[in-house]
DORO-99364 format. One record per residue: x, y, z of N, C-alpha, C, O in turn; residue in one letter. Coordinates in steps of 0.1 Angstrom, whole numbers, plus 5000, padded with zeros to 4 digits. Layout:
N
XYZXYZXYZXYZA;...
//
This chain:
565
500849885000500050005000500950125000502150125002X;500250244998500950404992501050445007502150475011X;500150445012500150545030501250505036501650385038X;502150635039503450635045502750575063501650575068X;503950545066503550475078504850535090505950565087X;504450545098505350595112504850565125503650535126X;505950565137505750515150506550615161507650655159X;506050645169506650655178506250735195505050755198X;506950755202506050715217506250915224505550955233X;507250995219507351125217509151145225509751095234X;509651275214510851315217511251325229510151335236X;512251335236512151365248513451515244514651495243X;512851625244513351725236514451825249513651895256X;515051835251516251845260516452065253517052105243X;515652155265515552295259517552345264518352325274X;517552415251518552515259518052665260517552745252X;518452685274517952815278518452935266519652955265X;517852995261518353105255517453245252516253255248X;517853295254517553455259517853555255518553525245X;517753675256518353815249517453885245516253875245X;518554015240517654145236518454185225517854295221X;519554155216520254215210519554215192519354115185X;519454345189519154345177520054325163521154385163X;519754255154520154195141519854145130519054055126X;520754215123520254195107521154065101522154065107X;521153985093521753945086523153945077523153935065X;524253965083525054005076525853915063525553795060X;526754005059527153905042526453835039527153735039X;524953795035524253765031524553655016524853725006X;524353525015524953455004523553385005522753415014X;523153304996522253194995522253054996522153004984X;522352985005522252835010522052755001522752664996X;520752785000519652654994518752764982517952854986X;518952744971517652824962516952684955517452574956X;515652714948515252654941515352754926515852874925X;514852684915514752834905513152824899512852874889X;512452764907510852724904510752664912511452584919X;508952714913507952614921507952494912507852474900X;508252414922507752254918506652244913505752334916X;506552094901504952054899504452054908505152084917X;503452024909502152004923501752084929500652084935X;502752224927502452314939501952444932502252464920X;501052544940500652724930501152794944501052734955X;501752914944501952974954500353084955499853144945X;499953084964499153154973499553274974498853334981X;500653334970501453444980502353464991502653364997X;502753594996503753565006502553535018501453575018X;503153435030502753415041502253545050502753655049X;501453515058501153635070503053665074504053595072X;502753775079504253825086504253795101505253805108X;502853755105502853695118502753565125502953525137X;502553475107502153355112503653295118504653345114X;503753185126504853155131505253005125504352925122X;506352995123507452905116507752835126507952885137X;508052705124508052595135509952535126509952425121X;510552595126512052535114513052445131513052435143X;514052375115515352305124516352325117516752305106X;516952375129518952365123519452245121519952205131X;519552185113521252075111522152125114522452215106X;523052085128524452155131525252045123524751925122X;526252095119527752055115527951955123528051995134X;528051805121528351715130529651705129530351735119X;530351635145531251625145532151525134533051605130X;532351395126532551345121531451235112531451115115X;530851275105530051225099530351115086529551055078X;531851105086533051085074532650905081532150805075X;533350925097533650845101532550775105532850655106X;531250805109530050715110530150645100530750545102X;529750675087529350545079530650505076530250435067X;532050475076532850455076532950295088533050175085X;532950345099532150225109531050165110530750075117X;530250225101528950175097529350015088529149905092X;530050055075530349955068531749835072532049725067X;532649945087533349835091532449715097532749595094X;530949745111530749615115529349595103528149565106X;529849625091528549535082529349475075529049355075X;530349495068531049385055531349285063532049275073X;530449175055531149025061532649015062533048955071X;533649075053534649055053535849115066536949065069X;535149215070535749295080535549195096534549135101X;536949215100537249115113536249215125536149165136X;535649325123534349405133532949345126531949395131X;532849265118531349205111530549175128530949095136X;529349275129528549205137529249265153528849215164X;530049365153530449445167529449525163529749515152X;528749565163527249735160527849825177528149805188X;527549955163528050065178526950085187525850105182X;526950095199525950155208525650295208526250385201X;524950305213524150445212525150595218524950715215X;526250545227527050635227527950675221528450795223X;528450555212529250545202528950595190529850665184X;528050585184526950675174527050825179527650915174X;526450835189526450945191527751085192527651205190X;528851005196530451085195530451135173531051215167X;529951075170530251085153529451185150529751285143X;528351155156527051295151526451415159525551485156X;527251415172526851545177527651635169528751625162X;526751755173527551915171528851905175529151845185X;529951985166530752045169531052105181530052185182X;531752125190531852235202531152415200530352495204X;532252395190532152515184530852545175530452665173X;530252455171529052535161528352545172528252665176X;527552435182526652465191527152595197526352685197X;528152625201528252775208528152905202528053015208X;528152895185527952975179526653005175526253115175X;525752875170524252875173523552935184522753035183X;523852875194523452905209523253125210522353205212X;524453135208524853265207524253375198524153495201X;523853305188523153355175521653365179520953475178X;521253245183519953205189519553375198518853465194X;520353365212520353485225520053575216518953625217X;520953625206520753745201519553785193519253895187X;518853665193517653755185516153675191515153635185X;516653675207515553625219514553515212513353515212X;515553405205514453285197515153185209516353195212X;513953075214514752975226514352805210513452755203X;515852785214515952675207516052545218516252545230X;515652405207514952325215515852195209515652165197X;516752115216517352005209516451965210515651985219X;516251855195515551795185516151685181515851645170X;517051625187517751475185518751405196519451475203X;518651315196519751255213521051335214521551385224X;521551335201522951415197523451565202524551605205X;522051625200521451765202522651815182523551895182X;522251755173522551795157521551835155521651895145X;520451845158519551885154518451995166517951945176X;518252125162517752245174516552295164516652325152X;515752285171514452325167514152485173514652515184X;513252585167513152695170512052735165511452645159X;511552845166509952875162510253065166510853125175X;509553085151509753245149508353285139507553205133X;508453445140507253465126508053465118509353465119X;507353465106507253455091508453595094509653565093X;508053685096508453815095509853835099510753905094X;509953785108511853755115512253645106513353655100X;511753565105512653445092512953545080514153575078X;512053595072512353675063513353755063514153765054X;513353815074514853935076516153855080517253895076X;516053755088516753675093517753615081518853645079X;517053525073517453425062517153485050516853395042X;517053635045516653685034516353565028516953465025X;515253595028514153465030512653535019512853645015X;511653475016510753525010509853435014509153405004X;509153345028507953295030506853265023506053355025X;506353175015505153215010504053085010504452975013X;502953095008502052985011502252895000502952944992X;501952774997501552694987500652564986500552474994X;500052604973499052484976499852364974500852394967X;499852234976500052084972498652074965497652074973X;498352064952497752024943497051894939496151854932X;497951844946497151674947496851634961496051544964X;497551724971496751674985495851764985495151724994X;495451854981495051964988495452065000494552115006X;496452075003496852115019497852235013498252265002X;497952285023498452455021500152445030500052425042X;501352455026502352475032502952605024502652655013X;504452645039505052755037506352695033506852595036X;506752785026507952775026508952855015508452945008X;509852855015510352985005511552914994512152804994X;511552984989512752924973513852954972514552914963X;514353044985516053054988516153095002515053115005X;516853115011517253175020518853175022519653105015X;519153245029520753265031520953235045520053245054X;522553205050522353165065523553305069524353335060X;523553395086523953475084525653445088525953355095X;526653575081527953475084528253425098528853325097X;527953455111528053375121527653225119528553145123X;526553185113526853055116527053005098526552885099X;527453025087527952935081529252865088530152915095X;529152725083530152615085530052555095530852475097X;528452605106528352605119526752495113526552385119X;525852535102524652535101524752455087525252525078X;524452305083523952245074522952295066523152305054X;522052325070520652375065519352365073519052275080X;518652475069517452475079516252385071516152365059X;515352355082514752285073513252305082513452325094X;511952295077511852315062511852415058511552515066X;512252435045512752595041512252525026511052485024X;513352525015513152495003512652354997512552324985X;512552295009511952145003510552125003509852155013X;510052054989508652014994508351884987508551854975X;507751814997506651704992506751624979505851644971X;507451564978507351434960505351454958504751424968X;504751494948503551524947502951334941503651264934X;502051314946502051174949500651094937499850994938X;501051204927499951174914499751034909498751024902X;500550934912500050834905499550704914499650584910X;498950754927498050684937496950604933496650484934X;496350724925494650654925495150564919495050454924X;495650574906495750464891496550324899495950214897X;497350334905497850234911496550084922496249974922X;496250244930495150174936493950094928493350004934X;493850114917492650034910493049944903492249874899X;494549914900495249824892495349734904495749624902X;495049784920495749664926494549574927494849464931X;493049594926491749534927492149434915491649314918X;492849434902492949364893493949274896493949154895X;494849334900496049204901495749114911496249004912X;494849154918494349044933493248914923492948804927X;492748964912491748884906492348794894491848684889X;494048874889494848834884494748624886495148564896X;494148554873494748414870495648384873496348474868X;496448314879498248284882497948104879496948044882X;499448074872499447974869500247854878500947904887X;500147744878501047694889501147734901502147774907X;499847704907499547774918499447624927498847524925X;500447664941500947504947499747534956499147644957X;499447424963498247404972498047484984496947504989X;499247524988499447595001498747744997498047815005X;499147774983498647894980497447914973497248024968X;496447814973495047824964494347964970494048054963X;494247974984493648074993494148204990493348294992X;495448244983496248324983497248334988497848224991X;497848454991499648484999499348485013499748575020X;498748405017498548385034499648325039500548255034X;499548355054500648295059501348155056502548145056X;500448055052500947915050500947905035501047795029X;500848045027501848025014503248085017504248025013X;503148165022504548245021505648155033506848165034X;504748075042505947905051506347845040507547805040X;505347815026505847735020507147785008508147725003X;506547905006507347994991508948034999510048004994X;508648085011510048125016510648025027511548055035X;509747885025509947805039510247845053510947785061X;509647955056509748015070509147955080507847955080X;509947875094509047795102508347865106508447985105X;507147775113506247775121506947805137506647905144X;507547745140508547715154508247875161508047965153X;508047895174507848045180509448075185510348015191X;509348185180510748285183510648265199509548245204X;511948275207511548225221511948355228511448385238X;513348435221514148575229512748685233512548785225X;512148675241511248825242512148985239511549075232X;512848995241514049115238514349165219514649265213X;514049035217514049045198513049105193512349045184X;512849225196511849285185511449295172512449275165X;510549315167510249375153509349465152508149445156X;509749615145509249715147508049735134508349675124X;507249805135506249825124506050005125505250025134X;506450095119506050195113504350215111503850125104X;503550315116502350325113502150485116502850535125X;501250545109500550685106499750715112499250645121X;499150825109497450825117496650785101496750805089X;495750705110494450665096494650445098493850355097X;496250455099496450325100496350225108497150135108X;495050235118494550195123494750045126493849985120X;495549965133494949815134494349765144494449775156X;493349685136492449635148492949525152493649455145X;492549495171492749385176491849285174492349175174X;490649305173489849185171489749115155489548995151X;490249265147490649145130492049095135492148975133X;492649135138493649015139493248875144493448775137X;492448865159492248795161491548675153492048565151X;490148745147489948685135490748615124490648495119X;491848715120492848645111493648575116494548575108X;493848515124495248455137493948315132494148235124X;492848335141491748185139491648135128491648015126X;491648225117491148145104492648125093492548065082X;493748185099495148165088496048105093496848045086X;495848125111496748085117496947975132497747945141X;495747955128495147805138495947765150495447725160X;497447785148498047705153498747765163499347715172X;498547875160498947955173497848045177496848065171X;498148115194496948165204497048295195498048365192X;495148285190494948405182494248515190493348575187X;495148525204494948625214496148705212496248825215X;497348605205498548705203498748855197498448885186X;499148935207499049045202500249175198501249135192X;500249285201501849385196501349475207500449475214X;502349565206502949625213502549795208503049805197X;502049915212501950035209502750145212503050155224X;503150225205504250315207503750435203504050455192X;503050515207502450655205503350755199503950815208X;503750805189504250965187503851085184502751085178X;504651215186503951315179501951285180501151305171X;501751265189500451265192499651175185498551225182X;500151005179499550925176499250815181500050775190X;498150745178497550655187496950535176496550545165X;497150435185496150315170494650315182494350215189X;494050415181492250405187491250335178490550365168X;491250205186490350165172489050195173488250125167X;488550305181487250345177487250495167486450585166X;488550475160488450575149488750475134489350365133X;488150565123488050465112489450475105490050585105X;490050365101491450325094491250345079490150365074X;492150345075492750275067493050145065492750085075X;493850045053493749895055495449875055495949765053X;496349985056497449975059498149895073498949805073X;497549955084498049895094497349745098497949665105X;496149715092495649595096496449485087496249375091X;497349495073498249435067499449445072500249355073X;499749555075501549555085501449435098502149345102X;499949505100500449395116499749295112499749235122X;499249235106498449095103499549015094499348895090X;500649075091501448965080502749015086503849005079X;502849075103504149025110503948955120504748865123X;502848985125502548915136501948745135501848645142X;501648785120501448615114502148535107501748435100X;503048575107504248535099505448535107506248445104X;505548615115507248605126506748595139506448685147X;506448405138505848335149506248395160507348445158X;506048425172506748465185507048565186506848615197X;507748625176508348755179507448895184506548935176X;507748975198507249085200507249195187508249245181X;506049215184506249315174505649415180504749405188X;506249545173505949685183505849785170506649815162X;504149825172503849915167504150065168503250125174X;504850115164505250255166504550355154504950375143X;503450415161502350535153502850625160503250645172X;502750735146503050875141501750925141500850855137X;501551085147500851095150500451195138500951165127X;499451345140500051455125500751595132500951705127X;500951555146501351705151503051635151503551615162X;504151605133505051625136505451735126504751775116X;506351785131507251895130508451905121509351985124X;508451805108509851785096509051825086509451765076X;508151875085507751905070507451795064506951705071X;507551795050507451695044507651545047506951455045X;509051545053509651405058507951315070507851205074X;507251405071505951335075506351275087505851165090X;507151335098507351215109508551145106508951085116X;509351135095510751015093511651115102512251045110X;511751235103512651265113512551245131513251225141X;511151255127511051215146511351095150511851065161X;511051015140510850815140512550835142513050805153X;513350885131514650825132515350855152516050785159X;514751015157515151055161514750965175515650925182X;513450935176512950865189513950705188514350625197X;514350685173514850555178516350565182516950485190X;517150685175518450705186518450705195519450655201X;516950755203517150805225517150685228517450675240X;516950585221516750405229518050355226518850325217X;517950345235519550165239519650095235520650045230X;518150035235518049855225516749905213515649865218X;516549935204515449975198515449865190516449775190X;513949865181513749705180515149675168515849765162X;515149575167516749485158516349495141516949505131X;514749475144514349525127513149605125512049615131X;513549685114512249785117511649805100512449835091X;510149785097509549755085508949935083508550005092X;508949985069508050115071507850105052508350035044X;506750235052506750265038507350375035507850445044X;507350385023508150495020507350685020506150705016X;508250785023507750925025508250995011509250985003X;507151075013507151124998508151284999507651394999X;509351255002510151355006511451324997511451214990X;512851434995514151444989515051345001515451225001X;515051415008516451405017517451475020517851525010X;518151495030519151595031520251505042521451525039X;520051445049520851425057520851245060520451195070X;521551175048521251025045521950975058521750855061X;522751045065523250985076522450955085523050905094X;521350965087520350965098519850815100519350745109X;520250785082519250625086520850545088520950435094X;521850605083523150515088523550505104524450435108X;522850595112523250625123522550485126523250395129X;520750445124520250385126520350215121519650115125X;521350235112521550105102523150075115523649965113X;524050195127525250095129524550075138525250005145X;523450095145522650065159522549935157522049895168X;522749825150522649715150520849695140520349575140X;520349785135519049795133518849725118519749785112X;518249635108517949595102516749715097515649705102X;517049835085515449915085515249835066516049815056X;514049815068513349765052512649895050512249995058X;512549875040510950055031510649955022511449885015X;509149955023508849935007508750004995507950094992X;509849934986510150074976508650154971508750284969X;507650104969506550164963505550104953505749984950X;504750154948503650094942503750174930502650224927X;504650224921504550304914505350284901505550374892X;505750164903506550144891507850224891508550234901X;508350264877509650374877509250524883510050614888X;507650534880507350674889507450734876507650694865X;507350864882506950984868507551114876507151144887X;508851194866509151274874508051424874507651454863X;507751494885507051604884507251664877506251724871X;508451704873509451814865509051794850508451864843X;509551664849509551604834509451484834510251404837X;507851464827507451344827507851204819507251094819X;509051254812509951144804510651064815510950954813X;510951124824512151064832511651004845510651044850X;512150914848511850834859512250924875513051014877X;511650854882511950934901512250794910511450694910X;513350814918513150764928512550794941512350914944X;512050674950511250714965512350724975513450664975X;511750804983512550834995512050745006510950715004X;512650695015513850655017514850565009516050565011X;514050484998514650384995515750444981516450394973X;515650554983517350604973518550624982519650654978X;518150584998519050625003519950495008519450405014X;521350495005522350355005522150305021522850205025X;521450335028521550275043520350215046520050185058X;519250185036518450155040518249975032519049945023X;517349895035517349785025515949835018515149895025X;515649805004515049904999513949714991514249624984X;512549744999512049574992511049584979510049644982X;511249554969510049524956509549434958509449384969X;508849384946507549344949507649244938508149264927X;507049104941506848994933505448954926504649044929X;505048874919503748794917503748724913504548734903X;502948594912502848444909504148354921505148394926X;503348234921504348184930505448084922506648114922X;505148014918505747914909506547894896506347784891X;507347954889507848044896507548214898506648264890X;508048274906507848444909508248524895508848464886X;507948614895508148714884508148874893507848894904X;508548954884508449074887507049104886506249054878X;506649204895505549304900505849384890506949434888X;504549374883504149534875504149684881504449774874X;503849684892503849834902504849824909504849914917X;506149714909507449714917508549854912509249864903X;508149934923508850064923510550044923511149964929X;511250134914512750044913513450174903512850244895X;514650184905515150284895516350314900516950224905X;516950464899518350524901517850614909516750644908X;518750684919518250804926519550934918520650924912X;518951034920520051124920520451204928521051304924X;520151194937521051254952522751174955523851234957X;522651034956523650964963523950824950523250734945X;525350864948525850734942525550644942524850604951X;526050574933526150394933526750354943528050374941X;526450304956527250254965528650164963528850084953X;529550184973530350024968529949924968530249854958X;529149854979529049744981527749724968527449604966X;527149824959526449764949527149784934526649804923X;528049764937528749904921529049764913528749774901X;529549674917529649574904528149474902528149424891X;526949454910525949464905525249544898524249514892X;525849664900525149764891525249794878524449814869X;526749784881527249834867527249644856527349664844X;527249544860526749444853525249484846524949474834X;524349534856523249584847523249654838522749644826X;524049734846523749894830524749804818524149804807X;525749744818526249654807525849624800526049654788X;524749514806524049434793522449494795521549434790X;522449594801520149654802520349814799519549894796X;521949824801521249984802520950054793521150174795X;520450034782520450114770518950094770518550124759X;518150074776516650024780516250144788516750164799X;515550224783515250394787516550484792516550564802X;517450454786518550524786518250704787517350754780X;518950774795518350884796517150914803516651014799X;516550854813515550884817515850844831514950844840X;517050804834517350784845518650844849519450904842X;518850834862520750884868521550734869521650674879X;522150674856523050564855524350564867525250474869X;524250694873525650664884524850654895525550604905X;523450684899523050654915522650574920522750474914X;522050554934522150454942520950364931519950434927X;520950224928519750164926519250104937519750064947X;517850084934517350024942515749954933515249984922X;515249854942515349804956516649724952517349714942X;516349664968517849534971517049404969517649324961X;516249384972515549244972513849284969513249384966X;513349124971512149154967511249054975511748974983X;510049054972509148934979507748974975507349074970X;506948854977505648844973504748924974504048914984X;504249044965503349174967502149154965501449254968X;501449034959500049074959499348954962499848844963X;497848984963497048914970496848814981496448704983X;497448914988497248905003495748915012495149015016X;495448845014493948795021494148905038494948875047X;493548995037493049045049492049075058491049105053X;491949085073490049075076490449235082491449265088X;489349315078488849425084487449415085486649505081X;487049305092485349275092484649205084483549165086X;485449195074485049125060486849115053487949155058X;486749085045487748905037488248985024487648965014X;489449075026489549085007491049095007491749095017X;491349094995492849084990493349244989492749344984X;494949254997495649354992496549324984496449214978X;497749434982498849434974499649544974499049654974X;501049524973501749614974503449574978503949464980X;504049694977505349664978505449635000506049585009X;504349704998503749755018503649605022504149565032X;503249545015503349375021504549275022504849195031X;505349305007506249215012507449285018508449215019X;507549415023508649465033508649375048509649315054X;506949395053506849365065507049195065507349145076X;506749095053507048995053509148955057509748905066X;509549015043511049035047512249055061513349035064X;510449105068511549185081510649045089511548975094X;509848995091509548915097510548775094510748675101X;510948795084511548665077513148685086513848595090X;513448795087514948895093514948855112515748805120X;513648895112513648895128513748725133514348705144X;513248655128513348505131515148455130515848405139X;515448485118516948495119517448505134517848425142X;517048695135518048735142517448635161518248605171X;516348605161516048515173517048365172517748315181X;516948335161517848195162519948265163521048225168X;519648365158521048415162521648415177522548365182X;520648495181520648575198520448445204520848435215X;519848305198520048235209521548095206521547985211X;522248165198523348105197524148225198525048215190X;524148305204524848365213525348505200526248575206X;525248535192525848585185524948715179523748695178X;525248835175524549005170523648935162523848825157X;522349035162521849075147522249115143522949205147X;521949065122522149065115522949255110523949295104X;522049325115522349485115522149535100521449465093X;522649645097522549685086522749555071523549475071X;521849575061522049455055523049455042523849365037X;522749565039522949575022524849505022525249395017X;525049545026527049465023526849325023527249265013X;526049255032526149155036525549055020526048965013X;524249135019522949085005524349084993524748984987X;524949214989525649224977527049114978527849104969X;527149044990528348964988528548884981527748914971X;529248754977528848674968527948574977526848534972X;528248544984527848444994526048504998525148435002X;526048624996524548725001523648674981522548624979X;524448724973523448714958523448554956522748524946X;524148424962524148274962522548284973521548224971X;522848364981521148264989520248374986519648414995X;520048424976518648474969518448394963519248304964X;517248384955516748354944515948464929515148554928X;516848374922517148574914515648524904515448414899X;514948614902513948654896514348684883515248764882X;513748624870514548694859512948684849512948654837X;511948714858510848794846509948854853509948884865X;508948884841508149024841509049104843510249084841X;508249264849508649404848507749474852506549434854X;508049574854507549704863506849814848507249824836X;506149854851505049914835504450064844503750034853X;504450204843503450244844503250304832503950274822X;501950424831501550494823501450634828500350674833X;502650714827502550874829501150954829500450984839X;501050964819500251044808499350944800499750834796X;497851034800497150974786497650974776497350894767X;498451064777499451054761500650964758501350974747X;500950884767501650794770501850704758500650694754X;502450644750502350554739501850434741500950374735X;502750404754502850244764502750264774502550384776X;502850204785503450174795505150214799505950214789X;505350244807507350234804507650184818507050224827X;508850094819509450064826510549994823511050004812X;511249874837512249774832511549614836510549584843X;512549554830512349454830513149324841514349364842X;513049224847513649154856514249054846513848964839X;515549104849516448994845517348914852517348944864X;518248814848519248754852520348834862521448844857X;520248904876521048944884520449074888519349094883X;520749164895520449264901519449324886519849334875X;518149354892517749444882516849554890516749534903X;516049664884515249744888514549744893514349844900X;513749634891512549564890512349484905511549524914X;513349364907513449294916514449314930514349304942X;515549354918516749384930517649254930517949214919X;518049184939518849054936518248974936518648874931X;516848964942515748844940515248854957515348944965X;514848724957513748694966514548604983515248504983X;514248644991515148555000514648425008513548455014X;514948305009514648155015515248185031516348235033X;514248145043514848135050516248065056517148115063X;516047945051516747805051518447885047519247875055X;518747955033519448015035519848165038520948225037X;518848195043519448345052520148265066521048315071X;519748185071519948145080521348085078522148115088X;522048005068523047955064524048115059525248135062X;523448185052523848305054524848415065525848475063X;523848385078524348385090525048315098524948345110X;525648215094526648175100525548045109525847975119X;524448035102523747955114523547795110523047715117X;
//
């Protein structure tokens, strides 16, 4: 499913006192961040009230950010004699706090123009502040203005350049939100009505386990995943959820009796409130969270799974809550070992955030999306990647269909990003592709950036109860299967004495990681832009990493042999 999903239980926001009277203009004045146009999706409304108040965050200058993901990839490459040391939370945190010096210069900056800033991350890299429209303007020669989002309907502020003043350049990454807005999320509905078809979709060679559909005791059989109950209580598995995503306890229950017989269909998860979110089930959902938690909780026997809802009073703009989510899971010690979400219709700015979270020992999946190669706003020739899944620290999951064998998902979101390179640990899968595929919409993509997804798993027709019995689909299903498939692992690990699995991607691109997939080498990913469209456009699943699939599909039997188990 499309609905971005988030969790969490609320910041624990650590103020620094700051105070003053001293008047200030902006000096040497340069520009940070410009755009040179409004984005598709958006009409400007005009400049903002001069009173309305701005809720912005500083990114300080972290102290060594070189060296986080640098040890991020020492305890992830199998090859490296640290595989499987993961840093703790204080150890993360020496890499990404503030500078000495920028915090004191911020701090200072702040006094002088009587704004009280609020750390906004464990690290305190991140200071939250709130001003009018009217002092940001003079402040950040700045230009405020309303805008519509055109496909949500919803009205945000934000401006098309600002400048930062010379006190804190070198001190200040960028403020945010300022010039970023929203991936405009136009190709929803069309997706949504194709997925009523693919659920009705004939499939051939359909093994017995799967006559019912992708129920639990297809996907024991497709990925041989036991039955056996996870025994570590301490091994979590985390699920990402929004407001709207409501899961019920009593459809589970329901679904646990009629999918899952075999175990107490009293079993239940765990709630984590954020930013003022709640799973109330006397408010009406959405069918997002009743598939997150109905196909982890029924599928990764035993394991505590812990729902962590986003509430809508967060404060990152666009990022929808991914900044709070990342930030509430730094303040924890042990946060869950794997964590399932969808993807936010946001850029990115600070890809370190999910690597801070990827050396925590943390397994994070996104489902790349329901949208095929996507359609860029700008220019509808060229393909877009989804946020998070352009970013190299996350495992990024597509989407399958038919069982016998699997093929590529027609709506399996998949492409190049152009923010962040081809990683190392993906550069000779990658570039094998572009070798012998890339000349296949050539130009409509960034051939040097990160690809994605990494893997893939079974996306459609998934049987769910919301009171009544119907099939979903999406890339939203087989993430939360993957991380269920992850967390069983990491239980049989922990009880042979040894880490989770942690950050994945080094491990998947090894040789020994693309030997226990199972590589997918048909169908393809299709959408249609425009009525004016000719065809369809996308790629196709072939023989080794492709767009479509990623390296393929994973067997528990060998993830497990994978891990040393």
């Amino acid at each position: 499913m499309v609905h971005s999903t988030s969790w969490f239980f609320g910041l624990a926001l650590v103020p620094f006192v700051l105070a003053g009277s001293s008047s200030y203009t902006v000096r040497s004045p340069q520009y940070h961040e410009a755009r040179t146009s409004i984005p598709s999706g958006f009409a400007s409304l005009g400049p903002a009230s001069p009173d309305q108040t701005l809720k912005l965050r500083f990114a300080l200058s972290q102290t060594d950010p070189e060296g986080l993901i640098k040890a991020l990839y020492d305890v992830s490459d199998p090859s490296s004699p640290n595989y499987g040391k993961h840093l703790s939370k204080a150890e993360t945190e020496q890499y990404v706090a503030p500078k000495p010096a920028s915090l004191g210069k911020v701090n200072t900056w702040l006094r002088e123009h009587n704004i009280s800033g609020t750390a906004a991350s464990p690290a305190g890299d991140w200071i939250s502040f709130q001003l009018p429209v009217s002092q940001a303007n003079e402040l950040f020669s700045a230009n405020f203005s309303t805008f519509k989002d055109t496909h949500a309907g919803i009205d945000v502020v934000r401006t098309l350049a600002y400048a930062l003043p010379a006190e804190l350049q070198g001190h200040v990454d960028f403020i945010h939100p300022t010039v970023s807005f929203a991936t405009p999320a136009s190709g929803h509905k069309s997706i949504h009505a194709k997925r009523s078809f693919m659920s009705a979709t004939k499939r051939d060679n359909v093994p017995a386990a799967c006559v019912n559909g992708t129920t639990p005791t297809c996907l024991q059989y497709v990925y041989k995943i036991p039955a056996t109950p996870a025994v570590n209580e301490d091994n979590q598995l985390g699920v990402t959820g929004r407001q709207g995503g409501i899961a019920g306890y009593s459809f589970l229950e329901t679904f646990l009796e009629t999918l899952r017989p075999d175990i107490d269909p009293t079993t239940n998860f765990t709630v984590i409130g954020i930013d003022g979110g709640s799973n109330n089930n006397s408010l009406p959902g959405v069918s997002e969270g009743n598939l997150d938690i109905q196909y982890t909780v029924g599928v990764a026997t035993g394991v505590p799974v812990v729902y962590v809802f986003v509430g809508e009073q967060n404060q990152d703009g666009e990022y929808d809550g991914w900044l709070d989510e990342v930030n509430y899971l730094l303040a924890q010690e042990n946060p869950p070992q794997v964590m399932t979400r969808e993807p936010v219709f946001a850029s990115g700015h600070r890809e370190a955030l999910s690597g801070v979270r990827s050396a925590r020992r943390v397994s994070l999946l996104v489902a790349s999306l329901d949208e095929g190669v996507g359609c860029s706003p700008a220019n509808m020739t060229n393909f877009e990647a989804t946020f998070p899944s352009n970013c190299p620290y996350v495992t990024s999951v597509g989407g399958t269909d038919n069982y016998d064998p699997e093929e590529g998902w027609f709506a399996s979101s998949g492409g190049f990003t152009n923010y962040f390179p081809t990683p190392d640990y993906q550069k000779a899968a990658v570039s094998a592709w572009l070798e012998k595929y890339g000349s296949q919409n050539a130009g409509r993509y960034n051939a040097s950036g990160r690809g994605f997804p990494d893997i893939s798993a079974l996306a459609s027709g998934y049987p769910i109860y919301e009171g009544f019995w119907f099939d979903e689909a999406g890339t939203s299903a087989a993430s939360p299967v993957v991380a269920s498939m992850l967390a069983l692992v990491n239980d049989r690990l922990q009880s042979a004495g040894k880490p989770p699995l942690g950050w994945l991607n080094p491990l998947l691109y090894s040789e020994k990681g693309i030997d226990a997939l199972t590589d997918i080498i048909s169908g393809n990913s299709s959408i249609t832009c425009t009525e004016d469209d000719p065809s369809p456009r996308g790629f196709d699943a072939v023989p080794g990493w492709d767009p479509v699939t990623g390296l393929g599909t994973p067997s528990f039997d060998k993830l497990l042999e994978l891990a040393g188990l």
